[in-house]
C-alpha positions as CSV (number, residue, x, y, z in Angstrom):
1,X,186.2,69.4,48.5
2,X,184.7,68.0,45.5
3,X,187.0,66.5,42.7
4,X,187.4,67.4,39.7
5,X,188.2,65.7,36.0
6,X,192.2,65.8,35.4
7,X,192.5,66.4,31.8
8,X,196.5,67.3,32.4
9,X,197.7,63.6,31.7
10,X,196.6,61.7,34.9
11,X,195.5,58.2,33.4
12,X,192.2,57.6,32.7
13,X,190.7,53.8,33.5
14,X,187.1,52.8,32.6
15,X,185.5,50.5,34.6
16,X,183.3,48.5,31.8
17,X,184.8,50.8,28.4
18,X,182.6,48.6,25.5
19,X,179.6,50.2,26.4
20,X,177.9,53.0,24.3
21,X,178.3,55.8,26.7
22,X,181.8,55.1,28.4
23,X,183.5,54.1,25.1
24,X,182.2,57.2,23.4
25,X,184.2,59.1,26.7
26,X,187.4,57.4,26.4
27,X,187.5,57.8,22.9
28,X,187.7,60.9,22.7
29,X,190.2,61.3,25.7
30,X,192.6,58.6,24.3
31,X,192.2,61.4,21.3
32,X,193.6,63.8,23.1
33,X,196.5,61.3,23.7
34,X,195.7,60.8,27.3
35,X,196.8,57.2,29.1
36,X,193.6,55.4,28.7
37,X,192.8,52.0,29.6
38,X,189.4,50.1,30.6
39,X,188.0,46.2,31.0
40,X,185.4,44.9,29.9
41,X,184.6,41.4,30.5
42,X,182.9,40.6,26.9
43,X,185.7,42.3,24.0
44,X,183.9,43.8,20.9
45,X,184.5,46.1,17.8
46,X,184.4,48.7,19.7
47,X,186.8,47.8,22.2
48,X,189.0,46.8,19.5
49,X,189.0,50.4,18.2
50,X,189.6,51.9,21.2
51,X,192.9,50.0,21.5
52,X,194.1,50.8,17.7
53,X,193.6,54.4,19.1
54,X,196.3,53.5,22.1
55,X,193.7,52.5,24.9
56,X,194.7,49.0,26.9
57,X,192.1,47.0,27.2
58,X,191.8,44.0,29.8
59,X,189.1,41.0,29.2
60,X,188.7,40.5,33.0
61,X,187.8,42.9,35.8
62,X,190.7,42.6,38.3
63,X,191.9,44.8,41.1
64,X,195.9,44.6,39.6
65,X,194.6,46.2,36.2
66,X,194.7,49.7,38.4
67,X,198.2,49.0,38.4
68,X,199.0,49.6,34.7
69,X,200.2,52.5,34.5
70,X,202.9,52.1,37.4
71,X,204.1,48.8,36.0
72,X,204.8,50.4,32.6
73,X,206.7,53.5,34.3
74,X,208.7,50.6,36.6
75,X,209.9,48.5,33.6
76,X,210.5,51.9,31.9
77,X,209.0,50.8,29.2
78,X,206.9,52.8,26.8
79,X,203.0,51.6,25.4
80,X,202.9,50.4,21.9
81,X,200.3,53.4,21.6
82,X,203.0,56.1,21.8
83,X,201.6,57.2,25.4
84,X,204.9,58.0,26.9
85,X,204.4,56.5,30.2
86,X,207.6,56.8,32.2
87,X,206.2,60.6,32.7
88,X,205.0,61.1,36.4
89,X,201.5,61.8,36.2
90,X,201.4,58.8,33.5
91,X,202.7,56.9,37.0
92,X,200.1,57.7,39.6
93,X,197.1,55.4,40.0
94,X,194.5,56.5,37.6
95,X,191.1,58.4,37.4
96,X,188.5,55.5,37.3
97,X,185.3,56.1,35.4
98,X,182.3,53.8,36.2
99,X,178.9,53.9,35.0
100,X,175.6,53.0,37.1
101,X,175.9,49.5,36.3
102,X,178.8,49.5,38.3
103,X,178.2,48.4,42.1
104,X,180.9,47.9,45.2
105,X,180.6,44.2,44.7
106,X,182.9,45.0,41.4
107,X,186.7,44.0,42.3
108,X,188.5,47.4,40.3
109,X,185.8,49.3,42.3
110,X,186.5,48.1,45.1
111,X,190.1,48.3,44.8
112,X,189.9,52.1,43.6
113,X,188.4,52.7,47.0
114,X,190.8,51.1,48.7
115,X,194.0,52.8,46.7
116,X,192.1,56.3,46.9
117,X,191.8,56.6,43.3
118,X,189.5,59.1,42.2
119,X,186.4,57.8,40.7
120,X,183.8,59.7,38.5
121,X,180.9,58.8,36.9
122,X,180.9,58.8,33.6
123,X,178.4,62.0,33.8
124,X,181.3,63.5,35.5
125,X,183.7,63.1,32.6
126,X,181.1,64.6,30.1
127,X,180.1,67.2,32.0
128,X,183.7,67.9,32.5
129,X,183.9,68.0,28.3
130,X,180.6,69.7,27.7
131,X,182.4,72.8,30.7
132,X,185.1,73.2,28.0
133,X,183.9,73.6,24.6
134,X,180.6,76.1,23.2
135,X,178.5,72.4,23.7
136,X,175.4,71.1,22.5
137,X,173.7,68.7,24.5
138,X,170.8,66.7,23.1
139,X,168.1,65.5,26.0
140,X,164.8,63.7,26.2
141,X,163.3,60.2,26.7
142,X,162.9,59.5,23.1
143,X,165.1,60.4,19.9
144,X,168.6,61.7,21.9
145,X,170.5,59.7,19.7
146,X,169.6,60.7,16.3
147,X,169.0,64.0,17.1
148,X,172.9,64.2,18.2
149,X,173.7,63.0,15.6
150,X,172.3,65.1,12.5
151,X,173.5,68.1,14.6
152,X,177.1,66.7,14.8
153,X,176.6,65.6,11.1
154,X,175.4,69.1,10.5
155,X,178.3,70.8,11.8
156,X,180.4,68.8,10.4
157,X,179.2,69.0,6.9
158,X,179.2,72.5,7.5
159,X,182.5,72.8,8.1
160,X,182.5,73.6,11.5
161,X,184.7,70.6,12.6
162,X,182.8,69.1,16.0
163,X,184.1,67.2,18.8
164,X,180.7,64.7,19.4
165,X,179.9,61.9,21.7
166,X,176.5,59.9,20.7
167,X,174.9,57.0,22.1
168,X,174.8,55.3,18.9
169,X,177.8,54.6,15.7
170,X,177.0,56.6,12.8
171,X,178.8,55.8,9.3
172,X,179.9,59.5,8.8
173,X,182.3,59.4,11.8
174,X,182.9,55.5,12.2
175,X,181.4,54.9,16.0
176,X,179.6,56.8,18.5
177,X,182.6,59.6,18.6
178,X,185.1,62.0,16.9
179,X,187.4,64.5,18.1
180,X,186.9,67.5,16.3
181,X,189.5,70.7,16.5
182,X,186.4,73.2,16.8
183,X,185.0,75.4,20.0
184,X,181.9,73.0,19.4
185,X,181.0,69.6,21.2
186,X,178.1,68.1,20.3
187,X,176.7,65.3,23.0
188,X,173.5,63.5,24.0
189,X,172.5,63.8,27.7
190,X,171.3,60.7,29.4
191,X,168.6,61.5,32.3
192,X,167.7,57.5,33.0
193,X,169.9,57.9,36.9
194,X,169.2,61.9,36.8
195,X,173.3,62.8,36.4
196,X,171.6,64.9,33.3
197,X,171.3,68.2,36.0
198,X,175.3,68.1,36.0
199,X,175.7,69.6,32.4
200,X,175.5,73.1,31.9
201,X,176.0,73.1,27.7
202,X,175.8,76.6,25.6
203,X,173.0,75.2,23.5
204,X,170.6,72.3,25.2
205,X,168.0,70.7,23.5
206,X,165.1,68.8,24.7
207,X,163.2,66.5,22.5
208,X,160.6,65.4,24.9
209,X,159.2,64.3,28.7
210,X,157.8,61.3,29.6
211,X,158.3,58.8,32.3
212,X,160.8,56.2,30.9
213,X,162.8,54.8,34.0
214,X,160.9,53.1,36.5
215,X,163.6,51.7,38.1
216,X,165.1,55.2,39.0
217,X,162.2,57.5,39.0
218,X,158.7,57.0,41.0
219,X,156.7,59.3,38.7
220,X,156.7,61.7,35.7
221,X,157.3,65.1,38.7
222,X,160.4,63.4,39.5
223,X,161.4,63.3,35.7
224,X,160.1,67.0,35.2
225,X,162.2,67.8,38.1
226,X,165.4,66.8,36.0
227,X,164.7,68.1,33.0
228,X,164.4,71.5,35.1
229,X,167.3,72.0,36.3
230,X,169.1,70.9,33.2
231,X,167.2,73.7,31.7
232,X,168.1,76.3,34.1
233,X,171.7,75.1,33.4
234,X,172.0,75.8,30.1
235,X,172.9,79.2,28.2
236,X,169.7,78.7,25.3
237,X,167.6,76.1,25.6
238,X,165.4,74.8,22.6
239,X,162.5,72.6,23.1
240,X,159.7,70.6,21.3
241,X,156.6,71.9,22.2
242,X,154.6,69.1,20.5
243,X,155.1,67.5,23.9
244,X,153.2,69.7,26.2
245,X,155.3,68.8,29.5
246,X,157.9,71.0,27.8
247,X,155.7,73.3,26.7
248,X,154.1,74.0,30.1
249,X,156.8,72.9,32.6
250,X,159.9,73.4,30.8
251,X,158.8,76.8,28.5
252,X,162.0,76.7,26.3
253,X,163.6,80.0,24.8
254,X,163.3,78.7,21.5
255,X,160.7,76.2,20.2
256,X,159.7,74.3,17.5
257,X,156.7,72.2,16.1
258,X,155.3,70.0,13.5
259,X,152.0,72.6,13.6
260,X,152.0,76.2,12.5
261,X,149.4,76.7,14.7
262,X,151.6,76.5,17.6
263,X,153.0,80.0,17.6
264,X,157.1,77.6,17.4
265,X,159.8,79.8,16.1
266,X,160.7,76.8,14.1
267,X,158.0,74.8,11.9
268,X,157.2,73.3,8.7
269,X,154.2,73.0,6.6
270,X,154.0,71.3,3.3
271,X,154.9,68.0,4.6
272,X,155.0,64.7,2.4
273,X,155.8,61.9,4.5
274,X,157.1,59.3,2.1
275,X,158.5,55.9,1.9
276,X,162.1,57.0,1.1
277,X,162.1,59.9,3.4
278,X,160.4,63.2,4.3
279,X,160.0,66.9,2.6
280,X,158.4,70.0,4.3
281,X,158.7,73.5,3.8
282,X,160.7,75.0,7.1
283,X,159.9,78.3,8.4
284,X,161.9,80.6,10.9
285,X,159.5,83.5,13.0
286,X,156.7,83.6,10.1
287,X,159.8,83.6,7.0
288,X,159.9,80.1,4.5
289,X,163.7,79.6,5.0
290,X,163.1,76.5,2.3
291,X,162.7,73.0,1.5
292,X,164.1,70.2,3.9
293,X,164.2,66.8,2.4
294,X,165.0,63.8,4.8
295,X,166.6,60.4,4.0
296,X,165.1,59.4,7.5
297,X,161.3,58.1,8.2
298,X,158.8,59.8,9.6
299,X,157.3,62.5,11.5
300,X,159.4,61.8,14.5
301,X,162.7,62.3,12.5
302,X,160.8,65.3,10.7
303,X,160.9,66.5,14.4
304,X,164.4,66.2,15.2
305,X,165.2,67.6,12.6
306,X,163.9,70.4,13.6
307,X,165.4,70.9,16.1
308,X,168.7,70.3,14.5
309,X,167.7,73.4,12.0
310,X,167.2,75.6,15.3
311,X,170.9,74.6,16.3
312,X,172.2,75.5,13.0
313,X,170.5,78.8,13.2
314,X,171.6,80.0,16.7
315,X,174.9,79.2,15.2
316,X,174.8,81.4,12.5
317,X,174.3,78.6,9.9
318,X,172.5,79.6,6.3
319,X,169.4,77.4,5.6
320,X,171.2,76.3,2.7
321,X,174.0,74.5,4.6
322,X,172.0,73.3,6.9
323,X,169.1,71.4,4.5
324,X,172.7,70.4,2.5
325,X,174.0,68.7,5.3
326,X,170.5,66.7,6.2
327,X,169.6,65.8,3.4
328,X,172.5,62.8,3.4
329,X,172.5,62.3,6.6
330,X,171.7,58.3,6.8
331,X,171.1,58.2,10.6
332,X,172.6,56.3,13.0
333,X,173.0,52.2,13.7
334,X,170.4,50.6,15.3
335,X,167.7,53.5,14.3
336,X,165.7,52.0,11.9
337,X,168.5,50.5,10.7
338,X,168.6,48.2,7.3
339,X,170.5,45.0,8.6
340,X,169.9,43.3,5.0
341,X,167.4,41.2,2.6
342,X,166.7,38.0,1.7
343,X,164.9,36.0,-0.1
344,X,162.2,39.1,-0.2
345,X,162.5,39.7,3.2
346,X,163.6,43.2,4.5
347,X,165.7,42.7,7.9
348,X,165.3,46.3,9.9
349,X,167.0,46.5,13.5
350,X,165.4,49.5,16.1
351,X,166.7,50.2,19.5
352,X,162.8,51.2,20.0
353,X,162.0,49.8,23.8
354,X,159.2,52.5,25.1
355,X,155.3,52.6,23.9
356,X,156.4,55.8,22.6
357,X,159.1,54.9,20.6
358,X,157.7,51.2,19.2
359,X,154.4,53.3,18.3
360,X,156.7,55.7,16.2
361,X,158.8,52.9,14.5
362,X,155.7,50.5,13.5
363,X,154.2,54.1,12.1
364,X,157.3,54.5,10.2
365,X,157.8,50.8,9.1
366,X,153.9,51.0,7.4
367,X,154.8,54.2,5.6
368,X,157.6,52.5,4.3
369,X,155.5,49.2,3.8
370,X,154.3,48.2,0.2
371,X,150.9,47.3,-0.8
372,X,149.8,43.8,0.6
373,X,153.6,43.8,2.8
374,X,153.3,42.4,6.3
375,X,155.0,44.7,8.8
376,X,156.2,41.2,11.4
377,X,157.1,43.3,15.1
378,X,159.9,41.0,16.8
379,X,160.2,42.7,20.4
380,X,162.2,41.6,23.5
381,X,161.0,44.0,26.5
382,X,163.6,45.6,28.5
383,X,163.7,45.7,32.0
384,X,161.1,44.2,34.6
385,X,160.3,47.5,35.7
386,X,159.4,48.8,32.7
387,X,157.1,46.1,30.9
388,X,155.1,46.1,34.7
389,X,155.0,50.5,34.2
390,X,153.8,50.8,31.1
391,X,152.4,47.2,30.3
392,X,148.7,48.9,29.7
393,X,150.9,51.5,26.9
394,X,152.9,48.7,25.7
395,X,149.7,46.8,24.8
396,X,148.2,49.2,22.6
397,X,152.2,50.2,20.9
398,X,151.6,46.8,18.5
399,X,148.7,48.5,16.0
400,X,150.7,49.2,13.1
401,X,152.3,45.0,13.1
402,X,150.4,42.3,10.8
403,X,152.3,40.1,13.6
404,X,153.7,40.3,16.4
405,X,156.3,38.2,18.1
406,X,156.9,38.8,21.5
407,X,160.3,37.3,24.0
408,X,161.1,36.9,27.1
409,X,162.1,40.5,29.3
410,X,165.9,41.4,28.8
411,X,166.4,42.0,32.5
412,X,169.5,44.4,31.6
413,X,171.0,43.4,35.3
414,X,167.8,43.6,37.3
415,X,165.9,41.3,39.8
416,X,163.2,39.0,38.5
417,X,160.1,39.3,41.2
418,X,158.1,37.3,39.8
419,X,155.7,40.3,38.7
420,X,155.6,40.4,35.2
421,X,157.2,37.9,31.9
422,X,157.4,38.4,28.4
423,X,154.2,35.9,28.0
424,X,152.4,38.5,30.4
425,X,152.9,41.2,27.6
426,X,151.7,39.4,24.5
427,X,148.8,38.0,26.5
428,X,148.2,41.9,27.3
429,X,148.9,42.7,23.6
430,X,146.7,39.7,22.4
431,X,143.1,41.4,24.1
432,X,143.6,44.0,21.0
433,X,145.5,41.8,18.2
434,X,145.8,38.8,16.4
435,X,148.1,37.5,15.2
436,X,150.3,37.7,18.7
437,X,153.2,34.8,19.6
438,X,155.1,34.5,22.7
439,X,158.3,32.9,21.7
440,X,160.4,33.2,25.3
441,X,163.9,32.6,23.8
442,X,165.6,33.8,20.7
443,X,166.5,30.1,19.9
444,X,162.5,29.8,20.0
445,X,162.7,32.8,18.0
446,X,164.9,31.9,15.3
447,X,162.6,28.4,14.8
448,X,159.6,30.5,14.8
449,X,160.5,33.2,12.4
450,X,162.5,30.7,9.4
451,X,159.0,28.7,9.8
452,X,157.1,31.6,9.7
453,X,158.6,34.6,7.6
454,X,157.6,34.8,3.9
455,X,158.6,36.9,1.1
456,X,157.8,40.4,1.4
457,X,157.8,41.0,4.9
458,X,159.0,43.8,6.7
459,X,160.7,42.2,9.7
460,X,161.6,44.9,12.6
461,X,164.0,43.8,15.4
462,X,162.9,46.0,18.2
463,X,164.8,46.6,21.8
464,X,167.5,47.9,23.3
465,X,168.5,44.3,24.9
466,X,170.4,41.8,22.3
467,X,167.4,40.7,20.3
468,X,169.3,42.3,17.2
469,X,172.2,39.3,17.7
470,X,169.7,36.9,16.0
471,X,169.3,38.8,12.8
472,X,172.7,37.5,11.0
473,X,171.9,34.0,12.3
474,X,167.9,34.2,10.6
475,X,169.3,35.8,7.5
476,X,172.1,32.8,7.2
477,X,169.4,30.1,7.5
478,X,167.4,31.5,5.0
479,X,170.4,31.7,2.5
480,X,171.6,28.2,3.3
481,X,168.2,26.1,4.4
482,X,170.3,23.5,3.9
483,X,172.8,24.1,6.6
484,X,169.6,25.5,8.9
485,X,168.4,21.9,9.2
486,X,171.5,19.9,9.1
């Protein structure tokens, strides 16, 4: 008999809680004042948060943390985040929530199995969420994150009070969650291990197809394959069909496009990509609902947007609110986000780590670019697997960089065989650029960049690894050179 999620006051306990996804998940449950607690063996803002909220947090991964909840009901005492736990269900051994990351080789793991807790995936737990509310859930390889978030932002200027769960923090709500007192829920749906066919949402969006986990998936059919059945599962599905695969294979109920020509429900014309946003003339079925203006870069945003627009509508949403609500929407951290300036030197961090997604942010960087600016590309692949997939696309993602600067791969837990390096890339980007360096570490980096960097530049920190911790560090050096070569 399968399990199910116990949202009745049986503990929660999340097996790695600082990251993006499972954080997101037990802030919302510790919300609904539910026992929560978690481990994670590197402590962060986020994890902080979680326990001003009433989570417990423990800094090591050990099979006693399981025992929490029992302790505090033994010593009758009760949490200092007003979680009555001398109740009985507090007592019992708790719900443990994992991610993929998480193998049998991890002790609480282990020791779940052992005790007979029950243990879900954090799919399970959102897909438990998305079963109780009217939910939106945002999927696609590229631009889930933002996407999720002007809809939640959307709602929420609107009125409509969301519950959301993002993969990124966004200003508006303080993090990468809120819980709202609405019917809606607004989520993004991963599909990198293929637990996206477990959410059946009201609304589902999909962005776009392509093949973007090696690791998990052996070709682009496999992918399609997911994205199917996630699209059977939902109640109205809108799609982009600017990307053909979801044009052909996915045929959405309600579309939208960038081109009139398309024969979208949803499309602009008019456009005027600028440097401090975007501005198109939106149009519903052949009728000008108005003018969208954007804070965010780009045709890709211009896209998401979008679809965001075709949420609103299907909700019953006037234009008006909806163009009110995007128009100050500011977009979400690590997005093209502005991490500071110095000295002349703009500091931009991007989670971009697909050809896809660099191509788009470089495109966007040079809009934004002044006259004579160098656009400087600082990029640490992610993965093994998928520098060696896509190393042909990844060479030709760099056309938009005066320079580019390239690390060693973030191997984000996997094997190094020897098959491909981060000097491999820039060699393979190097056959159609310049002005290419391999710096392997982000010590090397650092050096290179305070030598290197001049007023003016455009300086993009691209990858979803920890590139981006080297940022505060550059900008420090530059403001004290002193200090930088003491």
């Amino acid at each position: 008999m399968k399990k199910t999620v116990d949202f009745g006051g049986r503990p929660f306990h999340f097996i790695g809680i600082g990251g993006i996804g499972m954080s997101a998940l037990a802030y919302v449950i510790a919300k609904r004042q539910l026992p929560v607690s978690g481990s994670d063996l590197r402590p962060n803002h986020i994890t902080h948060k979680l326990e001003t909220i009433g989570a417990h947090i423990f800094s090591k991964q050990e099979a006693s943390n399981l025992e929490f909840f029992q302790l505090q009901k033994n010593e009758n005492l009760e949490g200092s985040n007003n979680h009555d736990y001398s109740n009985q269900s507090s007592a019992q051994l708790p719900q443990v929530v994992c991610s993929t990351a998480i193998n049998t080789s991890n002790l609480e793991y282990r020791a779940a199995i052992e005790n007979g807790c029950p243990i879900f995936h954090r799919s399970d737990v959102l897909a438990a969420l998305i079963a109780e509310y009217e939910s939106i859930a945002v999927a696609g390889t590229h631009g889930k994150t933002t996407t999720s978030s002007m809809i939640g932002y959307m709602l929420l200027e609107a009125g409509l009070d969301p519950t959301i769960l993002v993969g990124g923090e966004v200003k508006a709500w303080e993090g990468n969650a809120r819980l709202g007192e609405s019917p809606y829920l607004v989520a993004e749906a991963d599909e990198s291990d293929g637990s996206l066919v477990k959410h059946a949402p009201y609304i589902g969006i999909i962005t776009n197809i392509e093949l973007d986990h090696p690791d998990h998936y052996d070709s682009l059919e496999q992918v399609i394959d997911i994205f199917q059945t996630f699209a059977q599962n939902c109640k109205v599905l809108v799609g982009s069909i600017d990307c053909e695969t979801v044009r052909d294979r996915i045929q959405p109920s309600v579309t939208y496009s960038l081109y009139p020509d398309k024969g979208a429900d949803y499309y602009v014309t008019d456009v005027d990509y600028r440097a401090d946003g975007s501005r198109a003339l939106v149009w519903e079925r052949g009728k000008a609902l108005g003018v969208l203006n954007l804070r965010l870069l780009s045709r890709h945003n211009l896209s998401n947007a979008l679809a965001a627009v075709a949420v609103g509508r299907i909700l019953g949403l006037e234009f008006g609110e909806i163009a009110k609500g995007l128009a100050t929407f500011e977009g979400a951290r690590r997005r093209f986000e502005f991490r500071g300036e110095v000295d002349g030197i703009t500091f931009i961090d991007d989670y971009a780590h697909h050809p896809s997604e660099i191509r788009a942010t470089l495109a966007a960087a040079r809009l934004q670019a002044r006259p004579g600016q160098r656009v400087v590309a600082i990029f640490q692949p992610h993965r093994y697997s998928r520098t060696l997939a896509f190393l042909d696309e990844f060479a030709l993602s760099f056309a938009h960089a005066d320079l580019t600067v390239i690390t060693d791969i973030y191997s984000a837990g996997e094997a190094n065989l020897g098959q491909i390096s981060g000097e491999d890339l820039a060699s393979e980007i190097g056959k159609y650029q310049e002005n290419v360096k391999y710096e392997p570490t982000l010590c090397s980096v650092c050096e290179y960049l305070l030598k290197t960097l001049r007023p003016g530049d455009l300086a993009l920190f691209l990858g979803a690894g920890n590139l981006n911790q080297v940022i505060p560090e550059i900008i420090a050096a530059i403001r004290q050179p002193a200090q930088a070569t003491s």
